[in-house]
N, C-alpha and C positions, 0 to 999 in steps of 0.2 A: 203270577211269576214275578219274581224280584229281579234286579239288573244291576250290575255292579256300580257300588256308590262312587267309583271314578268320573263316570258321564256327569253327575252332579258340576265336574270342574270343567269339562270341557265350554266351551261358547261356541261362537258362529260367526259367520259373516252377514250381518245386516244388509249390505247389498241386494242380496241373494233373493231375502225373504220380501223385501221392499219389490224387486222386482215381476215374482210372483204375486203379489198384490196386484202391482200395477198391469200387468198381463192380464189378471182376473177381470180388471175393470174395464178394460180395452175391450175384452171378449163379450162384455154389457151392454158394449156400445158407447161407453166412454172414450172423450179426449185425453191422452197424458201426454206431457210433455216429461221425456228420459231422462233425469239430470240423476240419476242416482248409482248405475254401473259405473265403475272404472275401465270401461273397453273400447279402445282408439273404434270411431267409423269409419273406418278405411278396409278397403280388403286387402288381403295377403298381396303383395307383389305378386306379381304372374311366374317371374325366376323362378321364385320358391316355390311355389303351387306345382309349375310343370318337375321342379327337382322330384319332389315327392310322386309324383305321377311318375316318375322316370324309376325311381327306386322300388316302386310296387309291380310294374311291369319287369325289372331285373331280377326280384325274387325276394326283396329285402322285408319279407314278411313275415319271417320267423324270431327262436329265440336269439338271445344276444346277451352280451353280458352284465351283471347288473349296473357298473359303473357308467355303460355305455357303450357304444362300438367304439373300439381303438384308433379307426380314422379322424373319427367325429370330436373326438375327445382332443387328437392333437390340432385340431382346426379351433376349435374352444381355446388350448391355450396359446395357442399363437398370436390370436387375436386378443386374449385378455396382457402376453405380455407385451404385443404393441401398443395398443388402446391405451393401458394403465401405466405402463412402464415396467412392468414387473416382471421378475423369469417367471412362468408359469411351465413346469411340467405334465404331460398328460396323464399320470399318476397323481396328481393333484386333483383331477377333475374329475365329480361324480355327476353325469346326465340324471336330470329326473322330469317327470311327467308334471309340469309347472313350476313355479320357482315354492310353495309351500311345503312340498317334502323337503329342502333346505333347509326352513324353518324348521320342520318338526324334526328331523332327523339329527340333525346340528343339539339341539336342546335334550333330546333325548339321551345321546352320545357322551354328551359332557358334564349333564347336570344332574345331580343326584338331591333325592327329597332333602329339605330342609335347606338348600344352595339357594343364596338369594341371585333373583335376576332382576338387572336394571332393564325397563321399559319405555319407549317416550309416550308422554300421555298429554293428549291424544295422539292417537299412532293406528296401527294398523292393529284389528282387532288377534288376530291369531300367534302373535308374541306371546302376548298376558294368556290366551287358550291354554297352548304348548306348555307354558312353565307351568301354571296350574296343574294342569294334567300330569305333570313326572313329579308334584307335591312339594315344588320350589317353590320360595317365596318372591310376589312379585313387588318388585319397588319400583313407583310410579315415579319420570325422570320429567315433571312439569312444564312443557312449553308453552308460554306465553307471548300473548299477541304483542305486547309494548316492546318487546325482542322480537321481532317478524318471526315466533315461533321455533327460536334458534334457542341453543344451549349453550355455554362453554363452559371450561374444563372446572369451573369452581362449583358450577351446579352439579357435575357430575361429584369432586370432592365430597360435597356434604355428605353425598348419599352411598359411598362406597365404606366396608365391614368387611371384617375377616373370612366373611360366608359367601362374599360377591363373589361369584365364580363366572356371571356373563356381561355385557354391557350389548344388548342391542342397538345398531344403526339404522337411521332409514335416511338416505341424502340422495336426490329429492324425494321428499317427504310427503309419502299419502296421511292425512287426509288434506292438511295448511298449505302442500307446495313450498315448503321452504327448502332452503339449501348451507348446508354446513359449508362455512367460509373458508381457505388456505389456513388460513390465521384460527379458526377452530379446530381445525383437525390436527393443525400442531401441536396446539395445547393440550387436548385432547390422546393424543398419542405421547406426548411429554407424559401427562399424569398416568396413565395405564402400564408404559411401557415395560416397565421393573416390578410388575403386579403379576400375578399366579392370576388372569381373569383373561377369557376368551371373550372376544369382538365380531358380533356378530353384525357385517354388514351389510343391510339390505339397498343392493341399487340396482334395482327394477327397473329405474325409471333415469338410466344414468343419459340418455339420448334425449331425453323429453328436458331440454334446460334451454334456457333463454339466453341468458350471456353467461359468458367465460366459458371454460372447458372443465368436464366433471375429472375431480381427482376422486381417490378412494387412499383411506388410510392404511390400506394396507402397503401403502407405497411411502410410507412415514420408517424412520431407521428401528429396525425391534419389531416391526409390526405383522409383517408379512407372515411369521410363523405360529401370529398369534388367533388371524385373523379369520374368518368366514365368508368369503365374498360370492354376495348371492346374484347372479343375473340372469335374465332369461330375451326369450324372442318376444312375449306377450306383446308389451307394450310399444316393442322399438318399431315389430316388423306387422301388426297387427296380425296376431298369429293368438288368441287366446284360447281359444276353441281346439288350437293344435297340441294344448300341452306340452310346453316344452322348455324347462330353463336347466340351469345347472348350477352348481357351485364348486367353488376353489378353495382349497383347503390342505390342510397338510398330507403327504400320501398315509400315514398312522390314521388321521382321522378320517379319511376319504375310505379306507377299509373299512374302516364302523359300519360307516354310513353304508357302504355299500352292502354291508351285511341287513342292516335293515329294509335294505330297496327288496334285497331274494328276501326278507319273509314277510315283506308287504304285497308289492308291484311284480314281481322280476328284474322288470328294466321299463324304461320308455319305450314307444311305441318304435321298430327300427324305421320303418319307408321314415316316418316324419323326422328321426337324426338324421338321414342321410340328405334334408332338405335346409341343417343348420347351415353348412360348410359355403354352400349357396348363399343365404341371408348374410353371413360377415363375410363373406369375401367377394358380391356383388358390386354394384353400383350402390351406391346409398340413397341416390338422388331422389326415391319415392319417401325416404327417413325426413330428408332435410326437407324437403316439400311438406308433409304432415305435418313437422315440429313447427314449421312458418306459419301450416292454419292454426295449431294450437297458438301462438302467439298472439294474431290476428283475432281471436275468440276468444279468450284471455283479455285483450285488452277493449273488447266489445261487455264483457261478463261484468270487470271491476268497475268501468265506468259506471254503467248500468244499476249497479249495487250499489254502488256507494249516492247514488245521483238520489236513490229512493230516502226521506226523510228515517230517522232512526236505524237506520240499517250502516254498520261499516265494514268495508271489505279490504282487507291489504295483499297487497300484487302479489303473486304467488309466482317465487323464482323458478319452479320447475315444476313437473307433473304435470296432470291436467285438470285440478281442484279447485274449486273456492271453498273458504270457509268463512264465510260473513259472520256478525258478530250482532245477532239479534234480540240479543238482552232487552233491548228497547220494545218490544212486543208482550214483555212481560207474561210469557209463559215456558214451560219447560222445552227443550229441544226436540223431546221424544213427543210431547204433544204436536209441534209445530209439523212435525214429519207427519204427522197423521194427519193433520188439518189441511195441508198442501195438496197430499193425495185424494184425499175424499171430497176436499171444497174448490179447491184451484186446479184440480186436475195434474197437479206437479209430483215427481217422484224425487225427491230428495233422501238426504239422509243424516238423522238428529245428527248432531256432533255425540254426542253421549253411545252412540255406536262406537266409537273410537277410543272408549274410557271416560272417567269420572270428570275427566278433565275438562273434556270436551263439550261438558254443559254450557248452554247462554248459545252456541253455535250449529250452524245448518252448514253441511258439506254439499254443493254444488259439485257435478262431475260437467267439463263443458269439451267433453267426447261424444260432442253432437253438432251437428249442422249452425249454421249461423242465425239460420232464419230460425229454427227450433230455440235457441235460446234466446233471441228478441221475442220472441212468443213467449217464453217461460218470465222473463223480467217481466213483461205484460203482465200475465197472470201473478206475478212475486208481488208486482208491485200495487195491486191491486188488491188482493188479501193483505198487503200492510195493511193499506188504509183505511177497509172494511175492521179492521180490528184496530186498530188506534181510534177512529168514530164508534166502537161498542164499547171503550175505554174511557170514554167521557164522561 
C-alpha cells in the first residue's frame, strides 16, 4: 500500500519520542532523571479541578460549537483585553484542544504553497512541521547565543521577500527561554506593520517570566488586526493533559479556523471550557507560587551548568528551558541525547530537535523537582568528564 507523499513533510515532536524511550528504560529497571518534557510538576489547582467536576455533573458533556462555548469565549477575552491591553471580542476567539491546532489551523488558513514562512531556529519544532506540510517555504529566522537568543527587526529585514506571507513568534521562547525586549517588539512591529504578512504569535508561556511584565505585539499600533495570538492553560495552570488553549484573531479569520476545528475536532472537550473561566478569573496565587520555584530551579540549573568545565549556559528570561552550549564535548547533539539516555540515565533533548540551528546544544527542561535536577547535574556532570578523559 502506498501513502500519501505529504507525510513525507510533516515532523514531530522529539519530546515525545524521547520520553517514550525513557519510559521504556524505567520499565527495565532503569534510573532516569526527566529533563526532557516541557510539563510544569505541579498539579491542576483544585478550583479548576473541582470547576470541571462541577460542569460534568451539570451536563456539560455534550456538543458545542466549534469556536467554543459563548460564555467561555467571552471570559478568554476579557482577560486577554485586561492582561494585554487590548479590545478583544468574543468573536475573536477560537477554543481549541491545546494551543497546537492554533498553529496548524492559523498556517493552513493563511498560507498557500509556494508562501514563504519566517521560523525562529531553534524554535519549537511544529512551525517548520505545519508550513511544510501546506508546501510553504520555510525560512530559518537564526537565534544566536552572543544575542541571549534574541532577534531584532534587521535580522527579520534581511530575510523578508515578496512571498513572505507569515512571520512566527515565540516570547518566551521554547527551547533558549529567551524574551523579546519593549525595544524589540517595536522595532519589530515598525518593520511589519505596512507589510501584507500575518504574525503569528506564540505566548504559551506568557506567565512563566522572570522580571518585567509580558507584552505581546499585538498591542503595537497596526498590529492587532494583523496578528495571531496564541495562549493556552498548559503551562500557566499545569493543565496539559486537559487540552486546552485558544487563540485571538480576527473574527474573518477565527471563521476559518473554526471551520477547520468542525472537519478536524468539533470543538474542545465542553466540562473542561467550562473549567477555563475558573483558572483566569481565580486567585493566581498557585501561578505566582510555581513561577518562584521555576526561578528558584532556574537559577540552581545555570549555576550548575555553567560551574561544569566546557559547558556554557545563559540565563534563560522565561520558560522553563535550558539550553547549554556543548560544543566543547565535541560530538553532535543528537548523539549526546542518546548517550545521556542510555549512559547517564538523563533524558534530554538534542538541540537539533528544534532545527538545524540548534546544533552544538542540549535543551534541559527543569519542570522537575529540585533534588531531581541536582541529581541530573550529578549525573551531566559526570558524563562530561568521562568523555573529555576518552578525548585525551
Amino acid at each position: 500500500m502506498r501513502y500519501a507523499e505529504r507525510m513525507n513533510l510533516l515532523g514531530t515532536e522529539t519530546a515525545f519520542e524521547v520520553l517514550a524511550k525513557a519510559r521504556a528504560l524505567e520499565a527495565q529497571g532503569r534510573s532516569i532523571v526527566h529533563l526532557e518534557i516541557g510539563e510544569p510538576d505541579f498539579d491542576t489547582p483544585a478550583a479548576i479541578r473541582d470547576a470541571a467536576i462541577r460542569a460534568i455533573q451539570e451536563g456539560f458533556t455534550h456538543y458545542g460549537p466549534s469556536a467554543g462555548l459563548p460564555e467561555v469565549k467571552e471570559a478568554i477575552a476579557a482577560h486577554i483585553s485586561k492582561d494585554r491591553g487590548l479590545s478583544v471580542t468574543a468573536d475573536q476567539v477560537v477554543i481549541t484542544p491545546g494551543g497546537k491546532p492554533v498553529i496548524t489551523f492559523s498556517i493552513m488558513a493563511t498560507v498557500d504553497p509556494g508562501d514563504e514562512v519566517i521560523v525562529p531556529n531553534p524554535g519549537f519544532p511544529i512551525y517548520e512541521s505545519v508550513a511544510r506540510f501546506v508546501g510553504a517555504k520555510v525560512v530559518p529566522l537564526v537565534l544566536r547565543e552572543e544575542r541571549e537568543f534574541r532577534f531584532g527587526a534587521a535580522d527579520l529585514e534581511a530575510l523578508l521577500t515578496p512571498k513572505t506571507k507569515m512571520v512566527v513568534l515565540n516570547s518566551p521562547h521554547n527551547p533558549t527561554g529567551s524574551v523579546l525586549s519593549p525595544k524589540d517588539l517595536d522595532e519589530i512591529a515598525a518593520l511589519l506593520r505596512d507589510r501584507d504578512i500575518w504574525v503569528l504569535s506564540d505566548e504559551i508561556y506568557s506567565k512563566v517570566l522572570y522580571e518585567g511584565v509580558h507584552q505581546s505585539i499585538a498591542t503595537r499600533p497596526g498590529m492587532a488586526e494583523k496578528t495571531i495570538l496564541l495562549d493556552g492553560f498548559s503551562k500557566t495552570y499545569a493543565m496539559t493533559g486537559w487540552r486546552l488553549g485558544y487563540g485571538i484573531m480576527t473574527p474573518v479569520l477565527a471563521k476559518h479556523v473554526a471551520r477547520l476545528a468542525t472537519n478536524v475536532y468539533s470543538h474542545a472537550t465542553s466540562f473542561v471550557q467550562r473549567a477555563a473561566p475558573t483558572a483566569l478569573g481565580g486567585k493566581q496565587d498557585e501561578v505566582v507560587a510555581m513561577v518562584a520555584e521555576f526561578r528558584r530551579r532556574r537559577e540552581a540549573i545555570v549555576a550548575g551548568l555553567n560551574a561544569i568545565p566546557g559547558i556554557k549556559c545563559t540565563k534563560p528570561a522565561g520558560a522553563f528551558y535550558v539550553f547549554p552550549n556543548v560544543r566543547g564535548l565535541g560530538m553532535k547533539s543528537a548523539e549526546i541525547e542518546g548517550a545521556l539516555l542510555q549512559e547517564a540515565g538523563i533524558a534530554a533533548l538534542s538541540g537539533t530537535a528544534f532545527g538545524a540551528h540548534g546544533e552544538g546544544y542540549i535543551r534541559f527542561s527543569y519542570a522537575n523537582s529540585i533534588e531531581n535536577i541536582q541529581e541530573g547535574l550529578r549525573r551531566f556532570e559526570a558524563f562530561v568528564q568521562s568523555r573529555t578523559r576518552a578525548a585525551r
